[in-house]
N, C-alpha and C positions, 0 to 999 in steps of 0.2 A: 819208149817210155812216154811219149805223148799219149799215147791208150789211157796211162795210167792215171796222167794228170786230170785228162777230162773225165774220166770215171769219178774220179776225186770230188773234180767242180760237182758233177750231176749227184752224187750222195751228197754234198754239205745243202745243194738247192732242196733236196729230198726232206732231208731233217730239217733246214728250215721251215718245210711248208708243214712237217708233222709240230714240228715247235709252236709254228703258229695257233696251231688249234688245241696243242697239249697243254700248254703253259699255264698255268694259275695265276692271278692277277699279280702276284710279287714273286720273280723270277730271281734266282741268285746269279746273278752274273759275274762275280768275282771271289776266289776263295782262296785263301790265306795259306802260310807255309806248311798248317797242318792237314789243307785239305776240307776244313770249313768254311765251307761259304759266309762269307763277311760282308756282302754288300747287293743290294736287291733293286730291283726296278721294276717297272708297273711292266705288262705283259707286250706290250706296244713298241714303248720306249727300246726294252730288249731286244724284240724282232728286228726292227731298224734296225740298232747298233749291229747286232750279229748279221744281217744283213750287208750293211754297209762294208763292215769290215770283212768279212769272209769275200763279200763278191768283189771286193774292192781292190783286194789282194790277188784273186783268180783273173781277174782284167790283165792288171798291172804284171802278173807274170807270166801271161801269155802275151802281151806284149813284147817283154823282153825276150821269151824264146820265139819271137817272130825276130829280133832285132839280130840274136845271134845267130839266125838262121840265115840271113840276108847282110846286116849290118856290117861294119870296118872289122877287122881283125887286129889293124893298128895299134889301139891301146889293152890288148890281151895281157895278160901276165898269167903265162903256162910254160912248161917246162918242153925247152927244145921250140922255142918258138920262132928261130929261122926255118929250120923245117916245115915245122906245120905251116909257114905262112906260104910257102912256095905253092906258084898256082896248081899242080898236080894236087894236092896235098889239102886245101884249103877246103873244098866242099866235104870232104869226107870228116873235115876240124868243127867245119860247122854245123854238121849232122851232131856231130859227139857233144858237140857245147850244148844243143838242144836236147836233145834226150837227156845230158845230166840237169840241167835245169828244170826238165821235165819231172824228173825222179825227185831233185827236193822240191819242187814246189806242189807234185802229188801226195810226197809224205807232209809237206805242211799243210795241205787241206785235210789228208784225213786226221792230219791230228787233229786240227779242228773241228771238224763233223765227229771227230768221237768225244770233245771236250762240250759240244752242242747235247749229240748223246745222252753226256750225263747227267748235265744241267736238265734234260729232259726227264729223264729217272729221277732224280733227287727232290726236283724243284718242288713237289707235293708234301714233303719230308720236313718233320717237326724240326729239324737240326741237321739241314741240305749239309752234304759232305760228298768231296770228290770222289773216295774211297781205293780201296786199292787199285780198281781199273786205270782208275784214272793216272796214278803213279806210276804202274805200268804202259799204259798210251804213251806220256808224256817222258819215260826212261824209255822205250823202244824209239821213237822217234829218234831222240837226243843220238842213239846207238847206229839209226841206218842215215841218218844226215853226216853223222864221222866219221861212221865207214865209207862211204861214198867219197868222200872230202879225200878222205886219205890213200882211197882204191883210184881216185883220177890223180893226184898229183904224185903218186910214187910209179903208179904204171900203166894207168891208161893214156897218159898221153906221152908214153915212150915209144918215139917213132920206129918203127921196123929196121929200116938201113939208115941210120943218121950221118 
């Protein structure tokens, strides 16, 4: 699943660079419970922040799946963690731990690169609106981040002979 995260990174860098040159001087950067865009920013301003925060994000958690790739196992909270922590047992704990790391922190970029997307699509629009993609991006997401969550704590980290 690290394939998947850095495809992520490299599509949100993508859209950003299309954002940059798409964008019309007032960008809606924030839209409200119905999905209308409620709050705007000069085209500049926007880039940065979206910038900032997507690439800032894509840093910080490939960091951390460098940390659980390498890092203590000590303060874990996983199920069966005398097992997994036995030396046998620990490089194949910390493959797993990165790869699910990899997996949400790929579906959290491209939900961003598709919420960049749409701010790209709309931003032109007399009355900028997420629309139903966007509802959909943002309820798929929500759907593979808890199954994930709940596919590794009920049985992917049940150890073979415990």
């Amino acid at each position: 699943m690290i394939w998947f995260f850095r495809v992520s990174v490299l599509a949100y860098v993508v859209a950003l660079v299309v954002a940059a040159f798409a964008y019309p001087e007032q960008v809606p950067v924030h839209f409200d419970a119905t999905g209308a865009g409620d709050r705007f920013q000069p085209r500049g301003v926007a880039v940065l922040s979206m910038a900032g925060a997507g690439l800032g994000l894509a840093v910080l958690l490939a960091l951390f799946i460098r940390v659980f790739a390498r890092g203590s196992l000590k303060h874990l909270n996983i199920p069966h963690k005398s097992w997994w922590t036995q030396p046998e047992n620990s490089d194949r704990l910390r493959r797993m731990l990165a790869n699910d790391l990899a997996w949400i922190g790929g579906c959290t970029m491209t939900l961003m690169t598709c919420m960049l997307a749409i701010t790209i699509k709309v931003a032109d629009d007399a009355k900028p609106s997420m629309g139903t993609f966007g509802w959909v991006t943002l309820f798929g997401f929500l759907i593979a981040v808890t199954g994930q969550v709940v596919f590794m704590y009920t049985s992917r980290y049940r150890p073979e002979n415990p």
